[in-house]
Gaussian input, Z-matrix of N, CA and C with variables (Angstrom, degrees):
# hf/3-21g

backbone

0 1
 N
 C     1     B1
 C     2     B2     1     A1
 N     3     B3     2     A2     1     D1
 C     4     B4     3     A3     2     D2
 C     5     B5     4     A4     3     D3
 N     6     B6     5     A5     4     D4
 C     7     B7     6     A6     5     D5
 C     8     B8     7     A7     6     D6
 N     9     B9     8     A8     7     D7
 C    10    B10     9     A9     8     D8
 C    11    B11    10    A10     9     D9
 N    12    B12    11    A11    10    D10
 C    13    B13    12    A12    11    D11
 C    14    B14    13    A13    12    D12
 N    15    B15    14    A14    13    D13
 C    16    B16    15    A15    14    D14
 C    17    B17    16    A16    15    D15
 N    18    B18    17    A17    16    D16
 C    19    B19    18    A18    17    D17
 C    20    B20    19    A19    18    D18
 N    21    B21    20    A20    19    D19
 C    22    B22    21    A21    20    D20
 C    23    B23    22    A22    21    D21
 N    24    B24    23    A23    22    D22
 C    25    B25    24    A24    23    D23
 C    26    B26    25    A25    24    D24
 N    27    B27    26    A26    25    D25
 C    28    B28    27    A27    26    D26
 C    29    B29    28    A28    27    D27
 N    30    B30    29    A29    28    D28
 C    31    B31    30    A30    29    D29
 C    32    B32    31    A31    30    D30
 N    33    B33    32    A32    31    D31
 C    34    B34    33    A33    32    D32
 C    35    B35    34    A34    33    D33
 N    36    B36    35    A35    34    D34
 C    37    B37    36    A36    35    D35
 C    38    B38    37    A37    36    D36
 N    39    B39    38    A38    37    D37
 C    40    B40    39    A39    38    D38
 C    41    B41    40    A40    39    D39
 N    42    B42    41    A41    40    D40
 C    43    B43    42    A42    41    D41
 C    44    B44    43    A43    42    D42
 N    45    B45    44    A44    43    D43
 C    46    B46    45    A45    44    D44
 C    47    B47    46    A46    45    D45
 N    48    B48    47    A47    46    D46
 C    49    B49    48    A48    47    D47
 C    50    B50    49    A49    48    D48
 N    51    B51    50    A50    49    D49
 C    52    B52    51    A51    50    D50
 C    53    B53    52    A52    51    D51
 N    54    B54    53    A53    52    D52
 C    55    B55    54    A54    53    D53
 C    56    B56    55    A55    54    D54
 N    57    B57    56    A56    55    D55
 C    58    B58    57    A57    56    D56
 C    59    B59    58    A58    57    D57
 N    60    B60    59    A59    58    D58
 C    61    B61    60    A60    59    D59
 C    62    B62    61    A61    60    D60
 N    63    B63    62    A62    61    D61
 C    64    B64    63    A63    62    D62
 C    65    B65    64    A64    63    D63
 N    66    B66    65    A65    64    D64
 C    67    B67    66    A66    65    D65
 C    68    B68    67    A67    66    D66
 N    69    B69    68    A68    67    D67
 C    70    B70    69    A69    68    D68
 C    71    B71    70    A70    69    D69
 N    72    B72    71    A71    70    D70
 C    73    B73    72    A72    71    D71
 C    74    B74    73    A73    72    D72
 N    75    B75    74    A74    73    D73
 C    76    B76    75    A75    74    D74
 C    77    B77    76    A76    75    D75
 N    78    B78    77    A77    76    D76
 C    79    B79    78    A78    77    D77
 C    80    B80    79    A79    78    D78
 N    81    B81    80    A80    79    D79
 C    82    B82    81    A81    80    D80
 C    83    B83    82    A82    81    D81
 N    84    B84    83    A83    82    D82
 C    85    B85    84    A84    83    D83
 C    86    B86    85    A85    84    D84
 N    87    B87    86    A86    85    D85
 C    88    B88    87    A87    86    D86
 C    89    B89    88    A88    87    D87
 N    90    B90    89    A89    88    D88
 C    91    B91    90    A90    89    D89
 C    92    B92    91    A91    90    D90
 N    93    B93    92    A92    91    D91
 C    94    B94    93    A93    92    D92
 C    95    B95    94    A94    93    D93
 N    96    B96    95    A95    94    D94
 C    97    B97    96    A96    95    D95
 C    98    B98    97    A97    96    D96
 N    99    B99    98    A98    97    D97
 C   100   B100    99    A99    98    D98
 C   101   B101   100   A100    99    D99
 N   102   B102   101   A101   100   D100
 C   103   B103   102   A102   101   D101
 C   104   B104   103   A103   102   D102
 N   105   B105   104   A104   103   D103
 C   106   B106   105   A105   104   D104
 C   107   B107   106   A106   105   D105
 N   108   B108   107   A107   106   D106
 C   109   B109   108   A108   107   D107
 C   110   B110   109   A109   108   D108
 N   111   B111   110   A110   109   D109
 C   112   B112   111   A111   110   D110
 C   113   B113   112   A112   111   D111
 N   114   B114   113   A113   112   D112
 C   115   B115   114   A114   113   D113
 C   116   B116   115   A115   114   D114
 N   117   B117   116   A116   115   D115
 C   118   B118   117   A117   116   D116
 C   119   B119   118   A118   117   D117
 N   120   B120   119   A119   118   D118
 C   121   B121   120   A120   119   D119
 C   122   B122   121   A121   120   D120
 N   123   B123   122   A122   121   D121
 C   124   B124   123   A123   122   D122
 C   125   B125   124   A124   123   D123
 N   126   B126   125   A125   124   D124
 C   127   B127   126   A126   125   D125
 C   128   B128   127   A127   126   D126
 N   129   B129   128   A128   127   D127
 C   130   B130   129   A129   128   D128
 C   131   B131   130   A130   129   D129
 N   132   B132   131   A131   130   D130
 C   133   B133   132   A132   131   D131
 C   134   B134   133   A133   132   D132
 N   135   B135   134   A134   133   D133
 C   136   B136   135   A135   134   D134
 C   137   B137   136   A136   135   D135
 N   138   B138   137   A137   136   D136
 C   139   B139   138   A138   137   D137
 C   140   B140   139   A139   138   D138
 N   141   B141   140   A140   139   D139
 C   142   B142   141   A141   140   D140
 C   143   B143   142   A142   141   D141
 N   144   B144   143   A143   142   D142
 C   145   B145   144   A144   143   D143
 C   146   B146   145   A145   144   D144
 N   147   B147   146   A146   145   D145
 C   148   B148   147   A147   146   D146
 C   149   B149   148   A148   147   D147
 N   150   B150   149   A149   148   D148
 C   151   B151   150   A150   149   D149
 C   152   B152   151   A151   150   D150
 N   153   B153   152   A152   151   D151
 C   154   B154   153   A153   152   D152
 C   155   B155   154   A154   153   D153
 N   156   B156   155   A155   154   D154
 C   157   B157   156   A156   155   D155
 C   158   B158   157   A157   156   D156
 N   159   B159   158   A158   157   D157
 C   160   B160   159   A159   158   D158
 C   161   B161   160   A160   159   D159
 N   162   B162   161   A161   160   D160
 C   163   B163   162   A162   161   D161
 C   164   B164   163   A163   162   D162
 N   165   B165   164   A164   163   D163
 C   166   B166   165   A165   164   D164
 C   167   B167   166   A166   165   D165
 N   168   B168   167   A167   166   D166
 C   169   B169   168   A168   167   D167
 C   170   B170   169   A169   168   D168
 N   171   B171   170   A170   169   D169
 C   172   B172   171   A171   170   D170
 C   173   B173   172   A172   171   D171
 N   174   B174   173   A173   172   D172
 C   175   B175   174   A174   173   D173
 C   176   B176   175   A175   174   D174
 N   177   B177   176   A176   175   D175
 C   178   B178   177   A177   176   D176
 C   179   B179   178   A178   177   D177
 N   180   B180   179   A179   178   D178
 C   181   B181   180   A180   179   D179
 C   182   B182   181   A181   180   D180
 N   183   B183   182   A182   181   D181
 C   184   B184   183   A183   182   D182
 C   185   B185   184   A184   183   D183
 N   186   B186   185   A185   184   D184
 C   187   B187   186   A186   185   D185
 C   188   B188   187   A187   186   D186
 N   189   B189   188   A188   187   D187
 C   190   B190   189   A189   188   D188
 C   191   B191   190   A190   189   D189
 N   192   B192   191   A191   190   D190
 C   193   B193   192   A192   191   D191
 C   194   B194   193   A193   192   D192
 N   195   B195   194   A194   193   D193
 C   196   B196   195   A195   194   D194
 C   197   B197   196   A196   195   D195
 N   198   B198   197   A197   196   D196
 C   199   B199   198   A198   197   D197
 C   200   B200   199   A199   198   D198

   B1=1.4365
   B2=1.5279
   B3=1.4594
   B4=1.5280
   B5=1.1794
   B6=0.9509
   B7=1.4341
   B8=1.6798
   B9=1.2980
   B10=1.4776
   B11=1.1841
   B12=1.5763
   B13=1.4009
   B14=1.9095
   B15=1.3190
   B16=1.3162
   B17=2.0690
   B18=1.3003
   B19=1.3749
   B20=1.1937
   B21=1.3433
   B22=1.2211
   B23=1.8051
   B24=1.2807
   B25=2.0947
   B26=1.6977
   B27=1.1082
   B28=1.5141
   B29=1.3022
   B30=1.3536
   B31=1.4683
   B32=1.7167
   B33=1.6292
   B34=1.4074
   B35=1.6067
   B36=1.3653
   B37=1.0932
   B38=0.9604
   B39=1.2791
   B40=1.5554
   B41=0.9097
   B42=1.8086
   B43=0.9806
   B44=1.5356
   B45=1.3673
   B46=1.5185
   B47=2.0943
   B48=1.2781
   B49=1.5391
   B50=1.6005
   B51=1.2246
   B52=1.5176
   B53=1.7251
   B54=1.2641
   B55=1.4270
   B56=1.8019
   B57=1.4851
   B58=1.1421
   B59=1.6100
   B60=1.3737
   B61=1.2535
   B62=1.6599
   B63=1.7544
   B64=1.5881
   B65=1.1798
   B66=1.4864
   B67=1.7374
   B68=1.7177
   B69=1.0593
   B70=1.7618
   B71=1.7782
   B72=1.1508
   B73=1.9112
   B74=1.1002
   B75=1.7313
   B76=1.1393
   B77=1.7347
   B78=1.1346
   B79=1.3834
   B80=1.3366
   B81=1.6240
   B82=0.9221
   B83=1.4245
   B84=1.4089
   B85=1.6432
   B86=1.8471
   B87=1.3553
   B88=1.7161
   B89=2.0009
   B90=1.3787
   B91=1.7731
   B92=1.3793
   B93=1.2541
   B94=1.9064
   B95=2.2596
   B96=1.3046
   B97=1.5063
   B98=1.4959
   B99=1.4679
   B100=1.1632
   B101=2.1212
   B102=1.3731
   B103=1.6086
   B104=1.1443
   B105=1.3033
   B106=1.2682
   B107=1.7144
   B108=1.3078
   B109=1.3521
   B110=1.5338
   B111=1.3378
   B112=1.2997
   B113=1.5801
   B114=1.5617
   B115=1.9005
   B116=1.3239
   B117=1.2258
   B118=1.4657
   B119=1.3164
   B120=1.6079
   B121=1.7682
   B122=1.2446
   B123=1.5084
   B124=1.4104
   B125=2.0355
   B126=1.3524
   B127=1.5923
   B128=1.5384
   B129=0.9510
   B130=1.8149
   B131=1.6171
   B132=1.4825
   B133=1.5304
   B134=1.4193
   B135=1.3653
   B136=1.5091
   B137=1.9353
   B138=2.0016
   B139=1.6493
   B140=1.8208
   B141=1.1294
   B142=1.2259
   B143=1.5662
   B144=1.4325
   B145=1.5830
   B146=1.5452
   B147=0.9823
   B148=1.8163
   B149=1.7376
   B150=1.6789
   B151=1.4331
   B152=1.0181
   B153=1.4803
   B154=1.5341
   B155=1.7863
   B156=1.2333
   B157=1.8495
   B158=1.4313
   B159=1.4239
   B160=1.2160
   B161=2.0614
   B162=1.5715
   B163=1.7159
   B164=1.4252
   B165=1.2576
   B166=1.7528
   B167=1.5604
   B168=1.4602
   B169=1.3043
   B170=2.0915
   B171=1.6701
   B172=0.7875
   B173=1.6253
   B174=1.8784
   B175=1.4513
   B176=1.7381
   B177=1.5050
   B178=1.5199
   B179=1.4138
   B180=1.1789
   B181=1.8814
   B182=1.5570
   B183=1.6599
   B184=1.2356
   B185=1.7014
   B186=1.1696
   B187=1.8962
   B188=1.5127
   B189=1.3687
   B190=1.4511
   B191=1.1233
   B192=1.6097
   B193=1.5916
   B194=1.1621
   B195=1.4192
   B196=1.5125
   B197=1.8370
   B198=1.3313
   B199=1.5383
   B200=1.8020
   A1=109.09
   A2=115.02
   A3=117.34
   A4=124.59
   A5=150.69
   A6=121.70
   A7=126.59
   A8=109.98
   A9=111.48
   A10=114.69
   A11=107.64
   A12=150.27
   A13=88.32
   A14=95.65
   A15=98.39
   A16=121.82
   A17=85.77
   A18=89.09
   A19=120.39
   A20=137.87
   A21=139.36
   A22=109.21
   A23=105.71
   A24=116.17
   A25=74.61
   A26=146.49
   A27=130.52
   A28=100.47
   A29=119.23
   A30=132.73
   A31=116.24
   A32=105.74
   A33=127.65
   A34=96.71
   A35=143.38
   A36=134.17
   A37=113.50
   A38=124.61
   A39=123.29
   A40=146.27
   A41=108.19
   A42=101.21
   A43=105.12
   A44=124.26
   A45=119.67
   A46=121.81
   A47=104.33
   A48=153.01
   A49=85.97
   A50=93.77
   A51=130.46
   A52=105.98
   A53=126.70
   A54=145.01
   A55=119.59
   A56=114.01
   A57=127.76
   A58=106.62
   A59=131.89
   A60=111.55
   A61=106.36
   A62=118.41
   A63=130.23
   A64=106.71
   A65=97.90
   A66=90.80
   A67=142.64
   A68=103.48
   A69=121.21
   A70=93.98
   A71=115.75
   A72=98.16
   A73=94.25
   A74=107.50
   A75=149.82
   A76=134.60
   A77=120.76
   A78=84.03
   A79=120.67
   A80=143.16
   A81=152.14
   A82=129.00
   A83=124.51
   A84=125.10
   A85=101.35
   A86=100.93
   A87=100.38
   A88=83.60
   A89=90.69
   A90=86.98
   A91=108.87
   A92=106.00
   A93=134.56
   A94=94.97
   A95=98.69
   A96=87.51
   A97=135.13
   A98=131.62
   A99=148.67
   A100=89.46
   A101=122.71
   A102=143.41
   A103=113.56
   A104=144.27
   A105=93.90
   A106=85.89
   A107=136.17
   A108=127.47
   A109=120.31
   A110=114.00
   A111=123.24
   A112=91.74
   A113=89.32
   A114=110.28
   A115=113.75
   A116=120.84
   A117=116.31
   A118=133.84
   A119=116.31
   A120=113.82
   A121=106.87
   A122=97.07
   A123=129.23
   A124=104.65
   A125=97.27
   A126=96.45
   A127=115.19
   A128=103.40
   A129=104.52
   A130=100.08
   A131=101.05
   A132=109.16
   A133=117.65
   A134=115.28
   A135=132.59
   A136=96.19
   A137=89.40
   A138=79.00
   A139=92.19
   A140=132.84
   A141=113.36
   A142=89.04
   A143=118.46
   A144=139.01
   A145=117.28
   A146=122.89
   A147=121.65
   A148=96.39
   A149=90.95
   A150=87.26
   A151=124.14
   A152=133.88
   A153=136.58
   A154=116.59
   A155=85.41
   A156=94.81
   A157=111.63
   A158=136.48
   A159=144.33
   A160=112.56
   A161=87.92
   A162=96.70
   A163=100.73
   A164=112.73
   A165=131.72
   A166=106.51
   A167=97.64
   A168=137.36
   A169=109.85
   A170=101.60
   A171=119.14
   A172=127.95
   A173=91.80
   A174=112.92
   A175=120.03
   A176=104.13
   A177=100.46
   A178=126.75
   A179=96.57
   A180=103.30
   A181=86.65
   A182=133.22
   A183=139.96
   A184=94.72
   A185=130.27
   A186=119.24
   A187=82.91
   A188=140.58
   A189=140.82
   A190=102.61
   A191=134.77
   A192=123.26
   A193=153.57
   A194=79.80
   A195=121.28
   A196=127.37
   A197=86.55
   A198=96.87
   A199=129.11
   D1=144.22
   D2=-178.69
   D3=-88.30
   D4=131.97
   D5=155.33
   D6=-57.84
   D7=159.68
   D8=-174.34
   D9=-28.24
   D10=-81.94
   D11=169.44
   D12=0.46
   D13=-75.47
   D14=-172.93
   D15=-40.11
   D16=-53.25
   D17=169.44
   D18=-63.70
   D19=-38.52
   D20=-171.03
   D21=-68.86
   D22=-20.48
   D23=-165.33
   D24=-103.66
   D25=-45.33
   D26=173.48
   D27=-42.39
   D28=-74.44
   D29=-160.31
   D30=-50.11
   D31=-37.53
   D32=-179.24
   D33=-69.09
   D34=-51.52
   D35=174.13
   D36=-44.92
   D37=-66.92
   D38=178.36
   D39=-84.43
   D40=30.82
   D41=140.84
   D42=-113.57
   D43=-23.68
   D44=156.06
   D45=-13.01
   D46=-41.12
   D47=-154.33
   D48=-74.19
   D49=-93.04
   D50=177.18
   D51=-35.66
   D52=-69.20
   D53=165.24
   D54=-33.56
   D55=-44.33
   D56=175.90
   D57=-88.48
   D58=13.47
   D59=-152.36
   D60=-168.76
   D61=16.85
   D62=-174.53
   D63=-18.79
   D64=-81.13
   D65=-178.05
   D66=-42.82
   D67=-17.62
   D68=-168.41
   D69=-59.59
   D70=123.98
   D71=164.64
   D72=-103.58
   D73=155.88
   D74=145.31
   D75=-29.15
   D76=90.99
   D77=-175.79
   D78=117.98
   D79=-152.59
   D80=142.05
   D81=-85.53
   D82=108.18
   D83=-158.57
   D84=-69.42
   D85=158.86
   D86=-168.01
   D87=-105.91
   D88=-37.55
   D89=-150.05
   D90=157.11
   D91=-51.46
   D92=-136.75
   D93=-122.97
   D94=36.10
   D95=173.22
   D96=-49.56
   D97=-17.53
   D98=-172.85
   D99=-74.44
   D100=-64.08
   D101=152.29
   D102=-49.74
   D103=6.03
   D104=152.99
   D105=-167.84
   D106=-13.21
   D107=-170.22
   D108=85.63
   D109=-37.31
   D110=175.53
   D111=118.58
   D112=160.54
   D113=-178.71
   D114=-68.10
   D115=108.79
   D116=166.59
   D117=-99.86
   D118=113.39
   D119=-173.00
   D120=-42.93
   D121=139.25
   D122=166.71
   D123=87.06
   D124=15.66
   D125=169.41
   D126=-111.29
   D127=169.10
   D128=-178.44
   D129=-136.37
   D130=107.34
   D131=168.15
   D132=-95.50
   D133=141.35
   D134=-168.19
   D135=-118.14
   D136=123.87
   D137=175.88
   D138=-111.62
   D139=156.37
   D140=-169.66
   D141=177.18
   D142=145.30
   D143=-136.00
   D144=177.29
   D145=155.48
   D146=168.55
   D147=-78.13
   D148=176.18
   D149=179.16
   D150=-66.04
   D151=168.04
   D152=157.89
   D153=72.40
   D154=11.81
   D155=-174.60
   D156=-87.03
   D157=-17.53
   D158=147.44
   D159=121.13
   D160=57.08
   D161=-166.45
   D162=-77.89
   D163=-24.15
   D164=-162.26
   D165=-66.98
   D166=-56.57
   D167=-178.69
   D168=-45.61
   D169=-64.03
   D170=173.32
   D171=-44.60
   D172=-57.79
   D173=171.56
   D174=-53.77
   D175=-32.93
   D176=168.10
   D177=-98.18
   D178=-8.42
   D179=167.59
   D180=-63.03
   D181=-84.78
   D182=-145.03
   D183=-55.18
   D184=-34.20
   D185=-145.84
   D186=-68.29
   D187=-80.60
   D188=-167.37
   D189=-25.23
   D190=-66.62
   D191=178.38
   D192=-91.38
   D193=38.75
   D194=173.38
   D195=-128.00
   D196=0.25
   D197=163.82
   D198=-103.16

């Protein structure tokens, strides 16, 4: 077990990290950084739309730049 402290100088890096570095995404890039930031482990993204609005479309633009 950690102490806080510890977690908190983790946490301070990253955003130290984060702060020096806006543009960098997170994660796995989709394509579409402005939408979505990129995939981040341990999240669950939902793409979801009425019909015919182009979710399909979307989903295969992102799969290529994300492999």
């Amino acid at each position: 077990m950690k102490p806080i402290f510890d977690y908190l100088k983790d946490y301070r890096d990253y955003i130290d990290k984060r702060l020096a570095n806006p543009d960098e995404i997170e994660g796995m890039t989709t394509g579409i950084k402005e939408l979505t930031g990129g995939f981040k482990e341990g999240e669950l993204s939902v793409l979801a739309a009425r019909t015919s609005i182009g979710k399909t479309s979307i989903a295969l633009y992102m799969r290529p730049q994300s492999s």
